[in-house]
C-alpha positions as CSV (number, residue, x, y, z in Angstrom):
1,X,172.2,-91.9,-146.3
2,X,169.3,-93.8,-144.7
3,X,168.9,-94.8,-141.5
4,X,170.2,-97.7,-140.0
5,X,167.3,-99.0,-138.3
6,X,164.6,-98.6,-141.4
7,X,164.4,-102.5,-142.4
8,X,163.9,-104.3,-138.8
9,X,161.4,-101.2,-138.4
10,X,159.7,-102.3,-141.4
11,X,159.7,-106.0,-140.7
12,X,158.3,-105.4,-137.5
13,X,155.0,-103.6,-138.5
14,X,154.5,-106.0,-141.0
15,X,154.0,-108.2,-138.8
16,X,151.8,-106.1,-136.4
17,X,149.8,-104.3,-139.7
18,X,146.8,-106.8,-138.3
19,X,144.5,-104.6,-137.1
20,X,141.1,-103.2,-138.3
21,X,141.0,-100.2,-139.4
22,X,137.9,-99.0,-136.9
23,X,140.1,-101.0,-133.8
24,X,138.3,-99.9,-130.6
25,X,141.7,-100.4,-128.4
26,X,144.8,-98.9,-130.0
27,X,147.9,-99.8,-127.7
28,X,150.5,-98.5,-130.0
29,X,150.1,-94.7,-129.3
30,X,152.0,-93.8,-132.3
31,X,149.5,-95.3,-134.4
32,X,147.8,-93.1,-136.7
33,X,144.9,-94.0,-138.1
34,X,146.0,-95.9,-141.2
35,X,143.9,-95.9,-144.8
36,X,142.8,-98.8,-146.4
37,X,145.5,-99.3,-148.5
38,X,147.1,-99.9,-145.0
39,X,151.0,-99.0,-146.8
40,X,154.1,-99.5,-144.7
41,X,155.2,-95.7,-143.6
42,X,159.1,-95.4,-143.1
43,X,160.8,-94.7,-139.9
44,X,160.8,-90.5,-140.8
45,X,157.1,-91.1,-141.0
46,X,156.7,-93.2,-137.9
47,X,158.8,-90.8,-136.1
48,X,156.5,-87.9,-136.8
49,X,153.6,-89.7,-136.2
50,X,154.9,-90.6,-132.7
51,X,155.3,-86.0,-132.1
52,X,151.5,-85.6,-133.5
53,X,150.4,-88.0,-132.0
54,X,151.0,-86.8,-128.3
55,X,149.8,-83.7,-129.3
56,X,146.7,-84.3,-131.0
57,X,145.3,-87.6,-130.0
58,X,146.5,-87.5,-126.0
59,X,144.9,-91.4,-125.7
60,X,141.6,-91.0,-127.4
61,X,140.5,-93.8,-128.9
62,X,140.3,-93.8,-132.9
63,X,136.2,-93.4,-133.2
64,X,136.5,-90.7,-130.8
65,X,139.1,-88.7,-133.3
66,X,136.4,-90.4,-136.4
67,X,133.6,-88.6,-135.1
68,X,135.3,-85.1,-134.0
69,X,136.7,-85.6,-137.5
70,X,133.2,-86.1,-138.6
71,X,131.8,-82.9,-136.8
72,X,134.6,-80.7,-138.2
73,X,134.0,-81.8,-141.5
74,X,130.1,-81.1,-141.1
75,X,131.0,-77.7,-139.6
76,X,133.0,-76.8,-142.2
77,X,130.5,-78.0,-144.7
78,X,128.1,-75.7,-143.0
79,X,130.0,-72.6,-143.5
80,X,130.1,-73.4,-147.2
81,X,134.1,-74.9,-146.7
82,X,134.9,-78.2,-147.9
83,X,138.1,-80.0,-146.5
84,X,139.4,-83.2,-148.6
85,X,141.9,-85.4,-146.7
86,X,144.8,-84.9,-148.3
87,X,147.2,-88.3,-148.3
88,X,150.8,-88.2,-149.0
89,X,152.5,-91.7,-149.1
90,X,149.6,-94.1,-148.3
91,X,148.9,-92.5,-144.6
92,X,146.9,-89.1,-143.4
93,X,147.9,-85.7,-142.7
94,X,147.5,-85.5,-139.2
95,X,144.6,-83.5,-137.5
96,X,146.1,-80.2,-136.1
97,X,146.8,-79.7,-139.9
98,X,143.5,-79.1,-140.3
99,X,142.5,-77.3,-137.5
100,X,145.1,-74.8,-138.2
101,X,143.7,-74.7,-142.0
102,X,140.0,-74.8,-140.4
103,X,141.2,-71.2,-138.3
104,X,142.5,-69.2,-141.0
105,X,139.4,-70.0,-142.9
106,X,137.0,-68.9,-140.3
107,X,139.8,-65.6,-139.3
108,X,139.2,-64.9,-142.7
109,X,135.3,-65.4,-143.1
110,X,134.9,-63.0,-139.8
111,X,137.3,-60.4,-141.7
112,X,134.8,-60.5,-144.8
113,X,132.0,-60.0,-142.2
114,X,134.0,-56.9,-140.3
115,X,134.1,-55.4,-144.1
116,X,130.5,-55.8,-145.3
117,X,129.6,-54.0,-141.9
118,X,132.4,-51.5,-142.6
119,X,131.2,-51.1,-146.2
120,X,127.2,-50.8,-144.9
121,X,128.2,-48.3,-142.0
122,X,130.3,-45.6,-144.6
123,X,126.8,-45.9,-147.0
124,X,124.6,-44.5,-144.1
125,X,127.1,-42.2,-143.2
126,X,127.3,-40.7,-146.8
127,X,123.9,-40.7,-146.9
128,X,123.4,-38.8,-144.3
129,X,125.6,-36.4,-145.4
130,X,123.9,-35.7,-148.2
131,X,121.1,-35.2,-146.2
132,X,122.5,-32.5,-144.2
133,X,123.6,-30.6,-146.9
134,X,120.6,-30.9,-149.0
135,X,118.7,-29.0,-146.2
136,X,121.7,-26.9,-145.8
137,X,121.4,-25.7,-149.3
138,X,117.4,-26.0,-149.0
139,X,117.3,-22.9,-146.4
140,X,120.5,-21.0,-148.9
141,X,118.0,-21.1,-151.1
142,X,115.2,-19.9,-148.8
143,X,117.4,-17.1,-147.9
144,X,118.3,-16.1,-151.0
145,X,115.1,-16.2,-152.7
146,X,115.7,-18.7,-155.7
147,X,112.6,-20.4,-157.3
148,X,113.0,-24.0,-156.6
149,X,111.6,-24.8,-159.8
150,X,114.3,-23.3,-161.9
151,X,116.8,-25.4,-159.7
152,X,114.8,-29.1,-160.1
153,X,113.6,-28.2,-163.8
154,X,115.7,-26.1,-165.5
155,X,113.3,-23.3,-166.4
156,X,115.1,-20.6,-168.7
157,X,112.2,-18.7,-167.9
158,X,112.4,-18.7,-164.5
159,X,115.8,-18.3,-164.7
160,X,115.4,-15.2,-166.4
161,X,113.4,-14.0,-163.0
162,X,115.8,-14.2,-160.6
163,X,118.4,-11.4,-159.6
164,X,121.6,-11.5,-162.1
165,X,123.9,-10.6,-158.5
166,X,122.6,-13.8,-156.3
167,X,125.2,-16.1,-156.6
168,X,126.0,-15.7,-160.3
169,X,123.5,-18.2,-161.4
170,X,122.2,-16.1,-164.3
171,X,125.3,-17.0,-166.0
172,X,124.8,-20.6,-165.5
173,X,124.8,-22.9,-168.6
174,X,121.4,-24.3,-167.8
175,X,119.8,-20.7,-167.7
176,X,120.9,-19.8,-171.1
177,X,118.6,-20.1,-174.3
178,X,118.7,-24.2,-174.8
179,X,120.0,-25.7,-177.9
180,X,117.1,-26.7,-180.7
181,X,116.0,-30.6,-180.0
182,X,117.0,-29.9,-176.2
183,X,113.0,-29.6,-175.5
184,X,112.7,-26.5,-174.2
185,X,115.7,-26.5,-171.5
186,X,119.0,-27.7,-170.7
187,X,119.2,-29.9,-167.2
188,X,121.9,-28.9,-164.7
189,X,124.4,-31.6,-164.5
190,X,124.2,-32.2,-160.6
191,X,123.0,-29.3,-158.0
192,X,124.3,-31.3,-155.1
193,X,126.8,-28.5,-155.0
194,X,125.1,-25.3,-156.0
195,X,127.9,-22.7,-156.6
196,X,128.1,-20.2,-153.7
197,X,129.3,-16.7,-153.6
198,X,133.4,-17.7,-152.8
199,X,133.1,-20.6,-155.5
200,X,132.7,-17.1,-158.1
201,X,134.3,-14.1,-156.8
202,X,135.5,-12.7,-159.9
203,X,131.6,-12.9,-161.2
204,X,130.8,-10.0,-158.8
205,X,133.3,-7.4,-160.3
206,X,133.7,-6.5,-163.5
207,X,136.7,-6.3,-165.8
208,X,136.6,-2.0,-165.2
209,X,136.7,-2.8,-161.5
210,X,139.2,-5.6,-161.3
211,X,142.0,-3.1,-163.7
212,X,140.9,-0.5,-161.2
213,X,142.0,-2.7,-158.1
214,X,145.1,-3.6,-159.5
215,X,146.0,0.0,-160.2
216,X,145.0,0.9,-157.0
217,X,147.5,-1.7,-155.7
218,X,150.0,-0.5,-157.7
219,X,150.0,3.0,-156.2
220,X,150.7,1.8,-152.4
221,X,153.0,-0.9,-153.5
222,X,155.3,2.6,-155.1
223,X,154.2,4.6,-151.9
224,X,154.9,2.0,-149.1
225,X,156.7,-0.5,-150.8
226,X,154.8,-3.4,-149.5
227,X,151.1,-4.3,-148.9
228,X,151.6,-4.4,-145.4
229,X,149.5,-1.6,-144.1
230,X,147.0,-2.2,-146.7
231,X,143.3,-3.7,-145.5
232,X,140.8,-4.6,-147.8
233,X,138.3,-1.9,-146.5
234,X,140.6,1.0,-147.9
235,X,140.3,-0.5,-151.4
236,X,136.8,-0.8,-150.8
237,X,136.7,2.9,-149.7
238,X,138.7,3.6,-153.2
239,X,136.5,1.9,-155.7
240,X,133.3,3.3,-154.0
241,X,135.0,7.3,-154.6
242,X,135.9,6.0,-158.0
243,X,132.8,4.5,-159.3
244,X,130.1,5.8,-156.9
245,X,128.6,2.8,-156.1
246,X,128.4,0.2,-152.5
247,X,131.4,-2.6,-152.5
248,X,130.5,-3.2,-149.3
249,X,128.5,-6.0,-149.6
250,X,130.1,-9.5,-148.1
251,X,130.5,-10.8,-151.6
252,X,131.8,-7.6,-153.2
253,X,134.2,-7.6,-150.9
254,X,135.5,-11.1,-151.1
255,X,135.8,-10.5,-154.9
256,X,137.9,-7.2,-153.4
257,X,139.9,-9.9,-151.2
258,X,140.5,-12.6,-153.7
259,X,141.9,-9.9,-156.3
260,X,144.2,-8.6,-153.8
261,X,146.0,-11.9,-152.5
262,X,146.0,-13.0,-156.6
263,X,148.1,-9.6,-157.0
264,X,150.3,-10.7,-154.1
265,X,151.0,-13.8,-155.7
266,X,152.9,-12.0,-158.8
267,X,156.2,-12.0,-158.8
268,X,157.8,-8.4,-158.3
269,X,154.7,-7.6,-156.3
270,X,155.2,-8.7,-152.7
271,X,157.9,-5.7,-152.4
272,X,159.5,-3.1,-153.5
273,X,163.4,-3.7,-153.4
274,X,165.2,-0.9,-152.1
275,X,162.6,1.1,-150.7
276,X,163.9,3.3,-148.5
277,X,162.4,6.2,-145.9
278,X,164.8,9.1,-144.8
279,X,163.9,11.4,-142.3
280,X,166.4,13.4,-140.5
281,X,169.5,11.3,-139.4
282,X,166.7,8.0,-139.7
283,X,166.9,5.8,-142.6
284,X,164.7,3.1,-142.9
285,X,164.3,0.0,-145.0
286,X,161.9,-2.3,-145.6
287,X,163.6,-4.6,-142.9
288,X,163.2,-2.5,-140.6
289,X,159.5,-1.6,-141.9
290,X,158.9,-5.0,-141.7
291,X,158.8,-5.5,-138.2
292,X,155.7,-4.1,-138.0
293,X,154.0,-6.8,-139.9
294,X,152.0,-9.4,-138.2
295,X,153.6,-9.5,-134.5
296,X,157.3,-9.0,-135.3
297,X,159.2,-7.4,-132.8
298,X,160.2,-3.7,-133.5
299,X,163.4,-2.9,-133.4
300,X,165.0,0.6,-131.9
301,X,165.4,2.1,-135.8
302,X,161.6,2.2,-135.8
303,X,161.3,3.2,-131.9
304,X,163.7,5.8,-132.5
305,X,162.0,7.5,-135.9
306,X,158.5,7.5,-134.7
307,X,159.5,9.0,-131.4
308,X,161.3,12.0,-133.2
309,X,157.6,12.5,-135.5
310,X,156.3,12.4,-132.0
311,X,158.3,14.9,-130.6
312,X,158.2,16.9,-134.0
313,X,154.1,17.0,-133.6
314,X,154.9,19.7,-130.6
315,X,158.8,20.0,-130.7
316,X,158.6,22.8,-127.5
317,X,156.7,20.7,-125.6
318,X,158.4,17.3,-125.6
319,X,161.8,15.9,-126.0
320,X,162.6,12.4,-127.0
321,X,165.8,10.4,-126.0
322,X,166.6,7.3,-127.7
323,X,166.3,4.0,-126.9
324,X,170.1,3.5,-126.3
325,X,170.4,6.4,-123.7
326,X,169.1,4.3,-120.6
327,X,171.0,1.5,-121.7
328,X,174.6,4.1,-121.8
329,X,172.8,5.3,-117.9
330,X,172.7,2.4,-116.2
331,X,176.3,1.0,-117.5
332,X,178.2,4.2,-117.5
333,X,176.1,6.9,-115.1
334,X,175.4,10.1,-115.6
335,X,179.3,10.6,-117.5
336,X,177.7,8.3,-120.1
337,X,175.1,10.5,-120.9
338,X,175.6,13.9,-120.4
339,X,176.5,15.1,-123.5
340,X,173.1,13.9,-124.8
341,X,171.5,17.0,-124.1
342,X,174.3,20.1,-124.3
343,X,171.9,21.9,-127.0
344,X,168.3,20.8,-125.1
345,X,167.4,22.5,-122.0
346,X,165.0,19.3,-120.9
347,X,163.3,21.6,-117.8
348,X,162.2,24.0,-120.3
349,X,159.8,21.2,-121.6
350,X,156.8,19.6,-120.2
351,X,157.4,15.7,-120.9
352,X,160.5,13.8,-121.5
353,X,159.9,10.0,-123.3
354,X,162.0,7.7,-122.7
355,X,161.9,4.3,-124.1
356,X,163.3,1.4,-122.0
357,X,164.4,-1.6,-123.6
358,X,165.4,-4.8,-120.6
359,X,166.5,-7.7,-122.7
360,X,163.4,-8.3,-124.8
361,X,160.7,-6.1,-123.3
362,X,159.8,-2.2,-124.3
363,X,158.8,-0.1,-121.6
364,X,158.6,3.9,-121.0
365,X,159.3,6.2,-118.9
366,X,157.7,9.4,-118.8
367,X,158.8,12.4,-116.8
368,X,156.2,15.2,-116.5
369,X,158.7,18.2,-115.6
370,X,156.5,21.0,-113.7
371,X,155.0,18.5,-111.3
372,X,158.3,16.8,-111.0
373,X,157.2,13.0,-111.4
374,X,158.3,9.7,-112.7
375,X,156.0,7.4,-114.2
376,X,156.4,4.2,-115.6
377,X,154.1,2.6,-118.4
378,X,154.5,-0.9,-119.1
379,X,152.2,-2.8,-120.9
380,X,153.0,-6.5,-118.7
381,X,152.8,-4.6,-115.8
382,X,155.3,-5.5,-114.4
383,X,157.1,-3.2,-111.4
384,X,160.5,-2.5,-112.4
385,X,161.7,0.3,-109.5
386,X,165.2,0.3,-110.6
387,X,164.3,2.6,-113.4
388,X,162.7,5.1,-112.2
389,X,165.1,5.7,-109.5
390,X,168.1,6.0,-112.1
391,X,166.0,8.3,-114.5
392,X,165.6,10.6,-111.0
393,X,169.5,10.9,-110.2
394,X,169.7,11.6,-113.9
395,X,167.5,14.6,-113.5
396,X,169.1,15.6,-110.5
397,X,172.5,15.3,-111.4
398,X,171.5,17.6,-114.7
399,X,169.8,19.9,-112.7
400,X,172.5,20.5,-110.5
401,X,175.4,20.8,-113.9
402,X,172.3,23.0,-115.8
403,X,172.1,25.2,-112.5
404,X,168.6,24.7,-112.3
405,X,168.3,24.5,-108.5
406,X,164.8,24.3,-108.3
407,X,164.7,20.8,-110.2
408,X,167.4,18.8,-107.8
409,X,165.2,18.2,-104.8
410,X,161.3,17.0,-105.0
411,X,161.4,14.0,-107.6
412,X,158.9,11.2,-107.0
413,X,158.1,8.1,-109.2
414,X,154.7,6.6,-110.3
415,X,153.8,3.3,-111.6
416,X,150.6,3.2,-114.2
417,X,148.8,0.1,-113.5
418,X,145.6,1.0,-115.5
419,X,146.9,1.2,-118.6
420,X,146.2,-0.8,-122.1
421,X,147.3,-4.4,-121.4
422,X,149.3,-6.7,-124.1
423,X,147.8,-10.7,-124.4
424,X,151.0,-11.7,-126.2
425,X,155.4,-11.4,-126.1
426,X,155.7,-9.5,-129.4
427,X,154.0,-6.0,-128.6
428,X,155.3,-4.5,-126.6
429,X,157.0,-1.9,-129.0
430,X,153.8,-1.4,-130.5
431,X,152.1,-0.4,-127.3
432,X,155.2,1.8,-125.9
433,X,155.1,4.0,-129.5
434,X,151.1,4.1,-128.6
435,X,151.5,5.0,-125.0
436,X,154.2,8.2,-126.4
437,X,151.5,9.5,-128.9
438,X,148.4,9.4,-126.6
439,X,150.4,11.4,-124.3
440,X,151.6,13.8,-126.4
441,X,148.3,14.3,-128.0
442,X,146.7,14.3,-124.4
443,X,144.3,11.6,-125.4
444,X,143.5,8.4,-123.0
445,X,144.3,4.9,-123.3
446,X,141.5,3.2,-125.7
447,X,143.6,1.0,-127.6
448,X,143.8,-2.5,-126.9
449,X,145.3,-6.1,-128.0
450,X,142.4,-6.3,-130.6
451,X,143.6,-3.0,-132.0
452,X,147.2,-4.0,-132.6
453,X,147.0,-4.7,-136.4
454,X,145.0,-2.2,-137.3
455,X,147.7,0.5,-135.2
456,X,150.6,-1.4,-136.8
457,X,149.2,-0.5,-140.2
458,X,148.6,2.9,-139.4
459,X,152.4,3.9,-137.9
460,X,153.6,2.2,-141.4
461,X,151.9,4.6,-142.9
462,X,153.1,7.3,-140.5
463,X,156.4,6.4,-140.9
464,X,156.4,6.3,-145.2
465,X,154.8,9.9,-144.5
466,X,156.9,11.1,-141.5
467,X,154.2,12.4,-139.9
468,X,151.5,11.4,-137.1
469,X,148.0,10.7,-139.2
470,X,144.7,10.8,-137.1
């Protein structure tokens, strides 16, 4: 339906269409500046002409709006932009149009400036990367002793020179006899990248020595039923017994290395299921084994069997109790516990262990009989003087149903401050089960934080052989 009001609007600005088209004094407002065709715009038309107007023009006269017309159109041409008035139904798109068009077209010609800098930036970055690691591989090459020659030309005589172990480049395709019409030698494809010794492990053992590894593997996966207290340094050890020759080099050993983690990665060979060590009333499997990997914590199966081979190594010397036997003391006194001991006389021995577990932290306590003390080893330090004081009724209260007079009076307790020191939450265990075989072996405290994998290997292997190894 059309509006109303359309026809007396039109016969009005016929009658008004009378002015110039370059008029200096405009009084109608919601004039736009009309073509030369000077067509009659509808009342839609005049109504939106009436909105740009106030916000475009604001009053200015029409050679004023001309001439910034005129410098926009000159700007744009400048930037290599060309803007055509676009007319729809005799009269002109109004200005802000354009200026809006004219901003997205210089947003955009910044953005394709921002990206031929970005572009230029990344090409003297990569350059200079390849800088770096030319002279990077420059002074390998220094170090190694390669002929630079053979690496820029290709010479299978100079090739032929260099040392068939340094980095495998002997084997190189380039260093080979060159096809016939090659012209004497075959050119690398890119040495950019020259191979280095971890690019070709393999190339440093042969196929004698890589069967021998794996067999070698084979044997402790049967014995311990993991490679958990394996290191690469006893394969190393092996192969050198085996074939009388050094595999300690860095890239011998690597080669050592990268066979080993590929025989991990077969299936069957990550562990043996069932695997089982007995000893005595002790059964352990390999869950309980493996809390000795990494920095598991160890749980009282393993406290409990490598405190009896401790005891074992001089059974008339030292008793062990196990880990639950403070934990039965403190909840049911002396009744818990007393039948712990009806076939041990504990004052006929010289120390009594006894490992402490307070909701997740191993301690000890050791009680050296003839001088009638009570010390306390823990690795955080920490002062704990509950314990020793229920460890000393204990004694006395045994003393006085053992009839061992001389034991129930004189009982003092010690707290070791000097000892090894743990950095981390997870071992603890590790450094109690240390702290009992120093003690009993009457050696000192030299074992550390940095020493904890290598001593967790070692009491795997204790444990699979139920005995204390040196």
């Amino acid at each position: 339906m059309r509006d109303s009001g359309g026809s007396l609007a039109q016969d009005r600005w016929r009658s008004e269409l009378t002015l110039r088209q370059r008029q200096e004094d405009v009084k109608g407002g919601h004039l736009l500046a009309l073509g030369p065709t000077c067509a009659v715009p509808s009342s839609l038309q005049l109504r939106l002409g009436r909105l740009e107007q106030e916000e475009v023009w604001t009053g200015a006269s029409t050679e004023e709006a001309e001439d910034e017309e005129e410098q926009d159109a000159d700007v744009e041409e400048d930037e290599g932009v060309n803007l055509t008035v676009e007319e729809e139904e005799g009269w002109q798109v109004p200005l802000h149009h354009f200026q809006g068009r004219q901003r997205l077209l210089r947003y955009a010609a910044l953005r394709s400036r921002l990206a031929l800098q970005w572009r230029m930036w990344r090409r003297r970055a990569q350059r200079a990367r390849t800088a770096a690691r030319r002279r990077a591989r420059g002074r390998q090459r220094a170090r190694l002793g390669v002929p630079e020659e053979a690496l820029l030309n290709g010479d299978s005589q100079l090739c032929d020179k260099w040392p068939s172990d340094v980095n495998g480049f002997a084997n190189l395709p380039w260093c080979a006899d060159s096809p016939e019409g090659s012209k004497g030698h075959v050119s690398p494809p890119d040495f950019q990248s020259p191979p280095r010794d971890r690019d070709f492990p393999q190339n440093q053992l042969t196929d004698k020595h890589v069967a021998c590894v794996q067999g070698l593997l084979n044997e402790f996966l049967q014995q311990y039923g993991s490679l958990i207290p394996i290191h690469v340094d006893e394969v190393v050890e092996k192969l050198q017994e085996i074939f009388s020759e050094s595999f300690s080099q860095p890239h011998r050993k690597v080669a050592v290395q990268h066979v080993i983690q590929s025989y991990q990665r077969l299936s069957g060979t990550a562990m043996v299921r069932g695997f089982q060590v007995t000893y005595k009333r002790h059964v352990l499997t390999m869950d309980d084994l493996s809390t000795l990997y990494g920095q598991n914590w160890l749980n009282d199966q393993v406290m409990n069997m490598y405190g009896d081979l401790v005891m074992d190594s001089t059974p008339e010397k030292v008793h062990f109790f196990n880990s639950f036997f403070y934990d039965k003391l403190r909840t049911n006194g002396y009744d818990g516990v007393k039948r712990w001991t009806k076939n041990v006389d504990i004052f006929r021995k010289d120390l009594l262990l006894m490992p402490i577990h307070l909701e997740v932290h191993w301690s000890l306590v050791c009680v050296d009989v003839p001088h009638r003390t009570v010390t306390y080893f823990d690795s955080q330090r920490t002062l704990n003087r509950r314990c020793p004081k229920h460890i000393a009724k204990y004694l006395q209260a045994e003393a006085v149903r053992k009839g061992r007079w001389g034991f129930v009076h004189g009982w003092k307790g010690l707290f070791k401050m000097n000892v090894s020191r743990q950095n981390n939450d997870s071992d603890c265990g590790a450094f109690v089960l240390q702290y009992c075989k120093c003690l009993v072996l009457g050696q000192l405290f030299s074992f550390g934080q940095q020493d904890m994998p290598r001593l967790r290997r070692l009491m795997y292997k204790e444990l699979c052989h139920c005995k204390l190894l040196p």
